[in-house]
N, C-alpha and C positions, 0 to 999 in steps of 0.2 A: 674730402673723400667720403662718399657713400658707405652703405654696410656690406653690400657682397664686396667691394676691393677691401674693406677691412676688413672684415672674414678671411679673403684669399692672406691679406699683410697678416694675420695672425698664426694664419696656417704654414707661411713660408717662415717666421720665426721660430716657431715651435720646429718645425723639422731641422732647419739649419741649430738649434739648441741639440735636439735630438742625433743629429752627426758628429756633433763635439763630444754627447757623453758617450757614443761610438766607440769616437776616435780614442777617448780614453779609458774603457772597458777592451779595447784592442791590447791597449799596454798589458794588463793586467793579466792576459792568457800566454801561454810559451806561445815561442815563433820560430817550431821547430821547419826547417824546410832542407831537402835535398840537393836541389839545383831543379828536378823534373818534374813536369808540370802531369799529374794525373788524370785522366779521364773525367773525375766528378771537377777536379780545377779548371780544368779547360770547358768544361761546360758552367763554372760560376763566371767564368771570363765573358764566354760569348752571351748568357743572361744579362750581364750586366753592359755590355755593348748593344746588345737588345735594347735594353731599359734604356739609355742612354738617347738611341735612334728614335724611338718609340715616343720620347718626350716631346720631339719635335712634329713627327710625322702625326700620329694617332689626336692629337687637338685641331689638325686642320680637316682631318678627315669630319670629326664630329661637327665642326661648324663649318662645311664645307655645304654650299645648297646642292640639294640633289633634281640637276637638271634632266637625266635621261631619263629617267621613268617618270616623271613628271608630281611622285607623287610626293603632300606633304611633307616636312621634318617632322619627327615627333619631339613635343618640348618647345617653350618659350625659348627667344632668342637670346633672352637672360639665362634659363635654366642650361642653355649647351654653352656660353662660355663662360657660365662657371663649370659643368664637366669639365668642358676642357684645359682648365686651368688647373683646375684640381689633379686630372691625369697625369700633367706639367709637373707638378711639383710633384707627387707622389714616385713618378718614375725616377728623377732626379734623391729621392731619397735613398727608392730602390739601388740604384748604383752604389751609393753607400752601404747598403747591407749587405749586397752581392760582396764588395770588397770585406767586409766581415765574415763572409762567410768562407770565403778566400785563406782571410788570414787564417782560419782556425782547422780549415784543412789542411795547410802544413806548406801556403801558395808562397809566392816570392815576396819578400814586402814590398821592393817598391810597385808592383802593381799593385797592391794594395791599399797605399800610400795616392798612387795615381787615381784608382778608382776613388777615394773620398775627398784628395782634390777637385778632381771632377764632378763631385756630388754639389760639394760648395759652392763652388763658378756656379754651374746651372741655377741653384739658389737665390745667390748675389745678382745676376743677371737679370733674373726675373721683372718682368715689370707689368702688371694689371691690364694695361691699356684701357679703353674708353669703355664704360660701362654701355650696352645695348640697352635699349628702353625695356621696359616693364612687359608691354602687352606683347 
């Protein structure tokens, strides 16, 4: 394994560590909830469904060539798929914050619970693929 996929493997450790002490700085706050879901809740839900979408779409976009206008990418073919790798994981975290953010507004737990399952999987799933050349 080269240095930018171990860069990316150290980045996807660190954040999946960084979900666990989440998950348990979650415990340590009340988990007051009503049953109804409020306005700023319903907008940490649909961020983090954002984030979630975002992961997959917004990497293709970056390393997507741009054939209508004809004009060059900016960035080594190296520098956009590690962006976009990085956007990959980052998002995938974000979902886990979002459901933090969730819990402490007073959201339901199990989607709360679902949002940093979901955080994980994405994580876990993860995988580098073939580094692009240098130049």
């Amino acid at each position: 394994m080269n240095s930018p996929e171990r860069q990316l493997r150290l980045v996807q450790v660190s954040e999946i560590l960084f979900i666990v002490v989440c998950f348990f700085v979650k415990r340590l706050g009340p988990a007051e909830t009503d049953g109804t879901f409020s306005p700023g809740q319903w907008l940490a839900i649909v961020a983090a469904i954002w984030c979630a979408i975002a992961g997959f779409t917004v990497q293709r976009k970056i390393n997507r060539r741009n054939t209508r206008s004809g004009k060059p990418l900016r960035g080594t073919p190296l520098s956009r798929w590690k962006t976009g790798h990085l956007v990959r994981l980052s998002t995938a975290m974000a979902v886990a914050l979002w459901g933090l953010v969730l819990h402490y507004s007073g959201g339901p737990e199990w989607v709360v619970n679902v949002f940093f399952g979901l955080a994980l999987l994405f994580l876990l799933i993860w995988r580098p693929g073939a580094t692009p050349a240098q130049a």
